[in-house]
C-alpha atoms as one frame of an Amber mdcrd trajectory, in Angstrom:
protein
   0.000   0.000   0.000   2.665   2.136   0.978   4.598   1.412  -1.967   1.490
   2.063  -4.316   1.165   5.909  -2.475   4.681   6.593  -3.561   4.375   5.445
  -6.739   1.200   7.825  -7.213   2.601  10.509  -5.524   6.004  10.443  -8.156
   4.131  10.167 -10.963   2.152  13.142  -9.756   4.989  15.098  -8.905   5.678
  13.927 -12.959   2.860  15.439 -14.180   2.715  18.360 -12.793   6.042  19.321
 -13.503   5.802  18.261 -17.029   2.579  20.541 -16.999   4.612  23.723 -15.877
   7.830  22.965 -17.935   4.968  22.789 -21.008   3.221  25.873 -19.889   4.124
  29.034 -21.770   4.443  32.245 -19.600   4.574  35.424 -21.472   5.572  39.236
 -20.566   5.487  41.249 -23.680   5.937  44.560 -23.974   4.754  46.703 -26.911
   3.769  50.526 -28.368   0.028  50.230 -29.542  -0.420  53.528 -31.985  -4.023
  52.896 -31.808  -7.169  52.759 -29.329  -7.625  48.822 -29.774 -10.363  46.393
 -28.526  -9.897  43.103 -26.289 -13.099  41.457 -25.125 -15.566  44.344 -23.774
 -12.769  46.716 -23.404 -11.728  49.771 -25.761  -8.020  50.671 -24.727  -6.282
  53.892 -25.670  -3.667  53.916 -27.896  -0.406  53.745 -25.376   2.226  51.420
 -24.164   0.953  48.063 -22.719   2.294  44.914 -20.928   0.350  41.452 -21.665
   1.133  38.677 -19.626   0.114  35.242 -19.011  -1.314  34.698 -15.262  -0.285
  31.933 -12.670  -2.678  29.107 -14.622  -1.087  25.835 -15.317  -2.104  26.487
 -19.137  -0.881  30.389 -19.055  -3.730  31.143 -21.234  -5.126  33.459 -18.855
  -3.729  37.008 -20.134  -3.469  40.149 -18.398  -3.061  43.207 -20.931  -1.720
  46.215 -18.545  -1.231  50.037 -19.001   2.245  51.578 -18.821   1.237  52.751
 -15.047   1.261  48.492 -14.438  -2.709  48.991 -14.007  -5.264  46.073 -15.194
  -6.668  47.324 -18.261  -8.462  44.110 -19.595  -7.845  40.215 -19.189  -9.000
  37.290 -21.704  -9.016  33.825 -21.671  -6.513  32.845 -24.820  -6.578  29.561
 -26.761  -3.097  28.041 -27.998  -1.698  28.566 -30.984   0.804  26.575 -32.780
   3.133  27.260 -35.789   5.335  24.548 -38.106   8.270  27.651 -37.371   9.039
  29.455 -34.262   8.418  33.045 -34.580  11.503  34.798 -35.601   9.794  38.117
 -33.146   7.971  38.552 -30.462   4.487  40.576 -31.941   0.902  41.550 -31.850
  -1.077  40.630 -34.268  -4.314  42.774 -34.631  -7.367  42.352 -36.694  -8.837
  45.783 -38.532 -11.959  46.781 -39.405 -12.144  49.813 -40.742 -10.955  52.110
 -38.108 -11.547  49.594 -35.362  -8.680  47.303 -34.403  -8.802  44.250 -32.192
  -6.359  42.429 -30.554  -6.040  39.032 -32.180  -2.791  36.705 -31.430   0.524
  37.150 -29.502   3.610  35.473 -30.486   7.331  34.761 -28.799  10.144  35.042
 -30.440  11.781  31.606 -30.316   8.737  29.584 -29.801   6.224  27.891 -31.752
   3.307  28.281 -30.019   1.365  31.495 -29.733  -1.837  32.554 -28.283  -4.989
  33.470 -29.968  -7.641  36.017 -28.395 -11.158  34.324 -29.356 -13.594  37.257
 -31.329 -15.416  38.679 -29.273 -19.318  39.377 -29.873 -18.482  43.203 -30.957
 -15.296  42.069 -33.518 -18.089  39.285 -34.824 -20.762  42.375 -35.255 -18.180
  44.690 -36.968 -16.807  41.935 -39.443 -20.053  41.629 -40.842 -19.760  45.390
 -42.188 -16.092  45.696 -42.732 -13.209  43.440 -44.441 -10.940  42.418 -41.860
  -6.787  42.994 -42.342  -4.469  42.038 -40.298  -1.900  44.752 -38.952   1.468
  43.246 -36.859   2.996  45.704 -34.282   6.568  44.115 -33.452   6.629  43.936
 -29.268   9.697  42.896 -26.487   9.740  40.471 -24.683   9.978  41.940 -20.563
């Protein structure tokens, strides 16, 4: 029995730390020349910080203002890319004069993380033809 607990416990102790090691934790860092949209938030144009929260799965993501103040969080999906990303950048989708924040990527890494459209970005892109715009961003 005792033996059994140990085992269980180890491979535990496995799987969890495989879990974190997997987990990708961002802090990026970027210039955003434009008032942009994540989830029910409109954000002035400014600098921001995004970063991925204490979640096993760091897809929790935390976009602050250059005073370190939440602005906005969303719940991100993961991404993933045949090539890591050569820079670390913002990818934004535009709709006419609306822009809303779309995917983050890492230099270095192959995985990314995607901001699901929100119910407003879904409204808008039935009016306007959506482009992408990329803002390069530092990692922090």
């Amino acid at each position: 029995m005792k033996r059994k607990m140990l085992t269980l416990v180890g491979t535990l102790s496995l799987f969890v730390a495989a879990a974190s090691a997997h987990a990708q934790t961002i802090k990026v860092k970027g210039t955003i020349p434009f008032d942009f949209i994540v989830n029910r938030a409109t954000l002035p144009a400014g600098q921001y910080m995004i970063e991925s929260l204490g979640s096993v799965d760091g897809r929790t993501l935390l976009i602050r203002s250059s005073d370190m103040k939440p602005k906005a969080s969303v719940n991100a999906f993961s991404l993933q890319s045949l090539n890591t990303c050569e820079r670390t950048k913002l990818v934004f989708h535009r709709y006419g004069d609306r822009y809303f924040l779309a995917e983050i990527w890492v230099a270095g890494k192959s995985s990314g993380h995607e901001v699901p459209k929100s119910p407003r970005e879904v409204e808008v892109a039935k009016d306007f033809t959506m482009q992408e715009v990329l803002l390069m961003a530092a990692l922090h």
